[in-house]
DRENTI-850367 format. One line per 3 residues: number of its first residue (from 1); for each residue x, y, z of C-alpha. Coordinates in pm, whole numbers, plus 50000, padded with zeros to 5 digits. Last residue first. Layout:
N
NUM = X/Y/Z  ...
# end
This chain:
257
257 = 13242/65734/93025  13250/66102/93074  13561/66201/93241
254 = 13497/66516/93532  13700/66839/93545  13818/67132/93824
251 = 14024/67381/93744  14179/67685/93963  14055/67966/94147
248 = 14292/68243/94094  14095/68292/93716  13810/68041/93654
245 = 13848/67718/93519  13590/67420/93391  13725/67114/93240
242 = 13479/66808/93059  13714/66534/92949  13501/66370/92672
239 = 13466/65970/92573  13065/65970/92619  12898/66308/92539
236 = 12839/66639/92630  12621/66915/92569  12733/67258/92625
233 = 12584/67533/92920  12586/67847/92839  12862/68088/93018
230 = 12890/68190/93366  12637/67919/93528  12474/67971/93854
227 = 12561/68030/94219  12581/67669/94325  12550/67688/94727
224 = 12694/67368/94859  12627/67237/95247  12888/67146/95522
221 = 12732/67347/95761  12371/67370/95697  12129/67592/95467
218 = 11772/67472/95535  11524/67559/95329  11126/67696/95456
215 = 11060/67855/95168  11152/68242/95236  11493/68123/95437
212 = 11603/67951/95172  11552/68222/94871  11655/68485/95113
209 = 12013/68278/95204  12042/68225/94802  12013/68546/94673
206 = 12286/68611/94940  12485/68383/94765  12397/68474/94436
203 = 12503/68844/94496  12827/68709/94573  12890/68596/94245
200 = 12906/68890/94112  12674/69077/93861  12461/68852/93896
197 = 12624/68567/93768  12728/68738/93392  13045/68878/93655
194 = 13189/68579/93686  13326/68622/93271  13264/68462/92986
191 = 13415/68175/92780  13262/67826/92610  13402/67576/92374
188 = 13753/67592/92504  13986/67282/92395  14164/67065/92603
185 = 13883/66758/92541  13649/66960/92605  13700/67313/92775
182 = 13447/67533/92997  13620/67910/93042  13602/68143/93305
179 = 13734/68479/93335  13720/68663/93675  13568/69022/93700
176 = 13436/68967/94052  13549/68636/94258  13813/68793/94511
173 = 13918/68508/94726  13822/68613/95068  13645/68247/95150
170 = 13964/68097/95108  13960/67852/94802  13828/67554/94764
167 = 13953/67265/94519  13754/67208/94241  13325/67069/94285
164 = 13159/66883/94007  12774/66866/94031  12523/66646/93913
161 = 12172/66692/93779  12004/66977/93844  11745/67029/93578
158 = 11557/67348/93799  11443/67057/94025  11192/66953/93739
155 = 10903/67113/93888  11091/67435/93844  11158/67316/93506
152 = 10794/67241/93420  10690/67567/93560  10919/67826/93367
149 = 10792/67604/93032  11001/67290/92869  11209/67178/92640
146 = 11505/66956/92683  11392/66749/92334  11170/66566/92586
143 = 11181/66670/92941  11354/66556/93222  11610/66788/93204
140 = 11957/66735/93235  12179/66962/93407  12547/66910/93476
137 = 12721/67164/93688  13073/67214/93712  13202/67370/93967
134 = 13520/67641/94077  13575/67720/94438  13451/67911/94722
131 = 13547/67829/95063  13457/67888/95468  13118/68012/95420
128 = 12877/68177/95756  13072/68463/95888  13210/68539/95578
125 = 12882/68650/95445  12803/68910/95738  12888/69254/95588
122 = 12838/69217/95274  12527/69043/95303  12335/68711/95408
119 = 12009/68686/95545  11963/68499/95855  11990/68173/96003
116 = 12261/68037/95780  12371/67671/95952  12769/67740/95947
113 = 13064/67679/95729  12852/67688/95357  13065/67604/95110
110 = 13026/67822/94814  13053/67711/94430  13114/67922/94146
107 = 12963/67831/93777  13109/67658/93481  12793/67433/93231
104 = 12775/67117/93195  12479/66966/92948  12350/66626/92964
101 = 12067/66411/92753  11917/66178/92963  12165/66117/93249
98 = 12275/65799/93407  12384/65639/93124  12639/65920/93112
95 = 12834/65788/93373  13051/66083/93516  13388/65924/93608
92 = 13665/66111/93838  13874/66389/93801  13718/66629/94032
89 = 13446/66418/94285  13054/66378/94167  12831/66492/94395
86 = 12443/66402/94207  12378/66122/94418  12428/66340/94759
83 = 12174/66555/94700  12127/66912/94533  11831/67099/94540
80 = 11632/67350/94302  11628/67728/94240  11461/67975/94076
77 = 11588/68349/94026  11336/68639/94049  11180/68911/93850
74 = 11084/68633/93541  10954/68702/93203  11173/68420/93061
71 = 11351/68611/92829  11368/68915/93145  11577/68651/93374
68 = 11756/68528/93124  11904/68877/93036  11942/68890/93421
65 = 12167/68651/93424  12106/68417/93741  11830/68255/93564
62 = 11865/67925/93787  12052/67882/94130  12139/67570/94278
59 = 12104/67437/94661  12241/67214/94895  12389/66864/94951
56 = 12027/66709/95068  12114/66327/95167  12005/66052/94944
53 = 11852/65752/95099  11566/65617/94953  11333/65834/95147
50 = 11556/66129/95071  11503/66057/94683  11115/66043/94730
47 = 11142/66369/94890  11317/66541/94581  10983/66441/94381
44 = 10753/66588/94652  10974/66900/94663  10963/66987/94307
41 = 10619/66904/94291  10532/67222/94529  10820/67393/94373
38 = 10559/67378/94058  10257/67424/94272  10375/67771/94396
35 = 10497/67849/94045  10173/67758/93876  10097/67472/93664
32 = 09862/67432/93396  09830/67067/93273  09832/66871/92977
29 = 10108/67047/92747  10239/67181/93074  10361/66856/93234
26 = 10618/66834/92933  10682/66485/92789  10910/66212/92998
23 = 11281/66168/92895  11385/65841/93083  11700/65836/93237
20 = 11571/65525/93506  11591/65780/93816  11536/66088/93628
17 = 11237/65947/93449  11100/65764/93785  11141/66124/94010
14 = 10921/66314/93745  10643/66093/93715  10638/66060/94031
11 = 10613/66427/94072  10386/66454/93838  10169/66173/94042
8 = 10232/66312/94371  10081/66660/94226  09778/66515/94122
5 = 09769/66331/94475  09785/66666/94633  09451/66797/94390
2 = 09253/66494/94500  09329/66554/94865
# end
């Protein structure tokens, strides 16, 4: 019981910093975590959102390069949860009060068009998504300075803080070898390619099914799979027009105010 109520209080902790945009300091300079007791917190803190309301939207993927993957002396991806607070629509307002010190960063999105019950592959994917489209994701750790350890961000919900979603695309749109750029203000700041997720994009999906089904997640109709970012991510700040695009797929942009 002792060692649960540790974890209640990082993940209080936690939940009250991103809540009030607070930067707390790392839970690793006082504590040793593990990965099983990071995603541990991770879920506690996400719980006290769904108790005040907030509806689970999906899932993210982290360290879905596999140059990241290797810097951080990881063999898997990590993931975290996305709820209903964080959905912000294409063209609206992101209120950067609300964040502690933001990055966005251009990924692909899936839609998921029936509760996955298996893993996903090549062969059965398009049974279960109905669109893919261009996001934004804006992370935002917790953390002071936005450094942290393999367990603090996992604690920390992998920094998922908002999400952008463009239009969606048929579920057959060819996503492999597309370019992808993250503007400000009409200008590119970032470029790479769909292929630095994975490989393909795909792969994250399926990634993504495994992942889920291995911990116990839910994937349900209606739900968002973010497959990770193409490019690094950019800070932003209050006044920009934040644009992500991808090849066939269209734009999709937020105003920070």
């Amino acid at each position: 019981m002792k060692h649960y109520m540790n974890y209640n209080f990082i993940a209080n902790q936690l939940d009250q910093a991103a809540f009030h945009a607070k930067s707390i300091e790392q839970i690793s300079h006082t504590q040793a975590l593990n990965l099983e007791e990071a995603y541990a917190i991770q879920s506690i803190s996400i719980g006290k959102r769904y108790e005040r309301g907030e509806m689970k939207t999906g899932i993210k993927l982290g360290f879905t390069s596999k140059a990241k993957m290797e810097q951080m002396g990881v063999h898997d991806m990590i993931w975290g949860k996305l709820t209903s607070t964080m959905h912000y629509e294409s063209g609206s307002d992101l209120p950067k009060s609300k964040f502690i010190h933001p990055r966005a960063e251009p990924e692909i999105a899936f839609r998921i068009s029936k509760d996955i019950d298996q893993l996903l592959s090549e062969e059965n994917y398009l049974d279960y998504i109905d669109g893919i489209a261009v996001a934004i994701e804006i992370i935002d750790s917790r953390f002071t300075n936005f450094k942290f350890s393999l367990e603090d961000v996992i604690a920390d919900n992998c920094s998922s803080s908002g999400y952008i979603v463009g239009q969606w695309a048929a579920p057959t749109s060819n996503i492999q070898g597309l370019k992808m750029e993250l503007r400000v203000d009409n200008t590119v700041v970032q470029e790479g390619n769909s292929d630095a997720i994975l490989g393909n994009p795909l792969e994250s999906l399926y990634a993504a099914s495994r992942l889920a089904l291995e911990n116990g997640e839910n994937l349900l109709t209606g739900q968002v799979v973010l497959a990770g970012a193409a490019t690094p991510a950019v800070y932003i700040e209050t006044g920009q027009t934040i644009e992500a695009s991808a090849e066939h797929l269209g734009k999709v942009s937020i105003q920070v105010k």
